[in-house]
N, C-alpha and C positions, 0 to 999 in steps of 0.2 A: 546564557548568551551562546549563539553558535557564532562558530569560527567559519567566515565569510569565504575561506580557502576550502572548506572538508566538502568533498561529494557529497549528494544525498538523495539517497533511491528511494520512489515511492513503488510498494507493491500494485499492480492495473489491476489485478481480482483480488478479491474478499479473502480473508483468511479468515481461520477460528480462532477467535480470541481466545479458546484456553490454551493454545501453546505457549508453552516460556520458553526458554534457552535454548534449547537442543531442537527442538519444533520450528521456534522461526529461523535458526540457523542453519536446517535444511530448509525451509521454502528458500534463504537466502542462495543457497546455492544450486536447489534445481529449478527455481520457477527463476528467479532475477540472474540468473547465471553473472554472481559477485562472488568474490571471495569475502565471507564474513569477517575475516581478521585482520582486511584491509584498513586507512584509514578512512571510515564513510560511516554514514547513518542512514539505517533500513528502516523504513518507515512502512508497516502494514495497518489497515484497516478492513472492519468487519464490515459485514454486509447491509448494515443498517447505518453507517458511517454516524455512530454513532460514539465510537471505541477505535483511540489509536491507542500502536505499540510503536514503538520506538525503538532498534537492537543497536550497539556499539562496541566495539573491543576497547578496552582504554589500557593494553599491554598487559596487566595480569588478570585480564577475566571479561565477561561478558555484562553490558551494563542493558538496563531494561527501563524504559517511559512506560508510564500508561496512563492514560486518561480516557475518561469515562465522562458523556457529556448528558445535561441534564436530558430528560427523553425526549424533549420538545424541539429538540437543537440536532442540527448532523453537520459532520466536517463537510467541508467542500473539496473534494480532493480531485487533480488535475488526472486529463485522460491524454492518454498515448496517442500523439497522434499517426503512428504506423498501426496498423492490426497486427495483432499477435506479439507485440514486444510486451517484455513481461513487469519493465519498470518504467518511469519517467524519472527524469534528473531536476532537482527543486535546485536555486540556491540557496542559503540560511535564512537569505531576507524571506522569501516564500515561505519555508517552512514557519518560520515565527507568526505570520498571519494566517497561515492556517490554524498556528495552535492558539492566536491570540484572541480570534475574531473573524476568522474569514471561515462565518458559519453561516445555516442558513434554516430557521426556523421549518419544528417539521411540521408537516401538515397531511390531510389525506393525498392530495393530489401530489406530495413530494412521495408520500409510499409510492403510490402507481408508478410514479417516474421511476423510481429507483428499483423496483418490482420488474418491470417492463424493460430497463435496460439491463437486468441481470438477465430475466431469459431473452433477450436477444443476443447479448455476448455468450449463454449459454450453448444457446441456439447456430450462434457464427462458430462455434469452439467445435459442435458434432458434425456440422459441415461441411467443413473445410475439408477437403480431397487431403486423404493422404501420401506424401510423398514416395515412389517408390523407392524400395534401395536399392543404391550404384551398382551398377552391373558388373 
């Protein structure tokens, strides 16, 4: 059961599912720009949203989810709606339907989909003018 008060950040890009601790406790702090030892749960998925991770402090240590969904099946994870923001904010009741049931059969046409929006987010990511620095 999640506690209806705890924040909880979803990663907007793919991560590599073999990071454990230390791996997704920097994406937490330089892609999501959180503090990982905050009260919240970081919630990353791989590129085939096929595999979540789950990261949490619970005061003495680092706690880890993982699930692994049959191959037929991909989470449905919500998108950012700013470009370039590196999380979105679930409440508990969302995140539980994502983990329960808010999946969506895969198919060839969901590859393409999911194929075609990684290289366009790829594609918006080399684009994008870089800012210069302050003078």
């Amino acid at each position: 059961m999640i506690p209806q008060s705890m924040p909880i950040f979803v990663a907007t890009q793919p991560v590599d599912m073999r990071r454990s601790f230390n791996g997704l406790v920097k994406v937490t702090e330089e892609v999501l720009k959180k503090n990982p030892r905050e009260r919240a749960l970081f919630v990353f998925c791989n590129r085939a949203c096929d595999r979540i991770k789950i990261l949490w402090w619970d005061k003495t240590g680092y706690c880890l989810l993982y699930k692994k969904l049959d191959r037929k099946w991909t989470f449905k994870i919500p998108e950012s709606d700013r470009p370039g923001e590196g999380n979105v904010e679930l409440t508990g009741h969302e995140l539980a339907s994502i983990l329960k049931g808010k999946l969506r059969r895969m198919t060839r046409a969901n590859r393409r989909e999911i194929s075609r929006s990684l290289r366009h987010s790829a594609l918006r990511i080399v684009s994008e003018p870089a800012t210069p620095p302050p003078a």
